[in-house]
C-alpha positions in Angstrom: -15.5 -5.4 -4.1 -15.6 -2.7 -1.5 -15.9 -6.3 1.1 -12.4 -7.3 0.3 -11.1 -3.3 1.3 -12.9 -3.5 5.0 -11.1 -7.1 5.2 -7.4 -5.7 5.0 -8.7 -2.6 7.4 -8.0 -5.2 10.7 -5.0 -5.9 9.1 -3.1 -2.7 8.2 -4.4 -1.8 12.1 -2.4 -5.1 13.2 0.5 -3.7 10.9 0.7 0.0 12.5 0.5 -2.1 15.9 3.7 -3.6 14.7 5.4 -1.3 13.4 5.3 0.6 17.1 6.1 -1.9 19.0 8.7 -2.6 16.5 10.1 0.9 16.6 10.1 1.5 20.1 12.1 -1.8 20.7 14.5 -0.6 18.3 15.0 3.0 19.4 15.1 1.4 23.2 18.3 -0.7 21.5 19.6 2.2 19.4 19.3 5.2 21.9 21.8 7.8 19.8 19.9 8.1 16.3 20.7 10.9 14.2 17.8 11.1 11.8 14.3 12.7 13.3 12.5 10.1 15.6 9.4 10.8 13.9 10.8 9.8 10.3 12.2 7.1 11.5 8.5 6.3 13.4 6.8 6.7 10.0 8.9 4.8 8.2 8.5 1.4 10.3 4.7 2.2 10.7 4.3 2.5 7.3 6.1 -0.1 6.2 4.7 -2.7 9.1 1.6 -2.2 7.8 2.4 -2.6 4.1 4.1 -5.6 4.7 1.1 -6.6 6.7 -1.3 -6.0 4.0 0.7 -7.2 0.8 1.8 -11.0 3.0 -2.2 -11.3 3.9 -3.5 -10.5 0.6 -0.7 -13.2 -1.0 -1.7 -15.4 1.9 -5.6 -15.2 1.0 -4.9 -17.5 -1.5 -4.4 -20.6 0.3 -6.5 -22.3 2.4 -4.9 -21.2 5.6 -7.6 -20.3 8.5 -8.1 -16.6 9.2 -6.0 -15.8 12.0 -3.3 -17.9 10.7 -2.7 -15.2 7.9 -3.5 -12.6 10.4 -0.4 -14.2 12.5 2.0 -15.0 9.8 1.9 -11.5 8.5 2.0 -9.7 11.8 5.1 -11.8 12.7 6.2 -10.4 9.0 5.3 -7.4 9.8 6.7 -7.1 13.3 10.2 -9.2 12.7 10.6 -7.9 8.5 11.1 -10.7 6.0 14.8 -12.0 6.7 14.0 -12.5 10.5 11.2 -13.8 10.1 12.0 -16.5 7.7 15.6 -16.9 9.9 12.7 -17.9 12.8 10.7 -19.9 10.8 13.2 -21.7 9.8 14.5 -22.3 13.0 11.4 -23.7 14.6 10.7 -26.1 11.6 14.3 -27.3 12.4 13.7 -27.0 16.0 10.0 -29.3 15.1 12.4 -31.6 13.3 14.4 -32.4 16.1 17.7 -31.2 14.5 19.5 -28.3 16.6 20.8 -24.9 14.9 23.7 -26.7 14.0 23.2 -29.5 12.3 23.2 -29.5 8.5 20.9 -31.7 5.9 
């Protein structure tokens, strides 16, 4: 029981990691915020990381390889859902050969 804890550890790490450099590249686009930077830091760490940790656990149930779940839910993490879906999307479509454009 206590094996499956020490697996997500990695993982909420890779989550905070995300949720920095996701912050600082949004306060470097955003330079006038009004709320407390350090809020505002808390809030995307904490919620990199649980995004991080709740997209690995869902993606422990396939059959993916390990740092394929590790990627996908750092991208999640690091981009939020609707971007990163928006950019999966795009590269399947991209993998397709259709461009941005093009409709089914």
């Amino acid at each position: 029981m206590i094996e499956h804890y020490i697996e997500l550890l990695p993982i909420a790490l890779v989550g905070i990691l995300a949720g920095i450099v996701s912050f600082f590249n949004e306060e470097s686009q955003e330079q006038a915020q009004h709320r407390s930077s350090l809020k505002v830091a808390l809030k995307s760490l904490l919620t990199s990381s649980f995004l991080c940790v709740i997209v690995y656990a869902v993606l422990s149930a396939t059959d993916l390889p390990y740092l394929a779940r590790v990627g996908i839910s750092a991208a999640i993490g690091f981009f939020g859902v609707e971007k990163a879906i928006s950019l999966a999307k795009e590269l399947l479509a991209f993998k397709n050969g259709r461009s941005k454009g093009d409709t089914q």
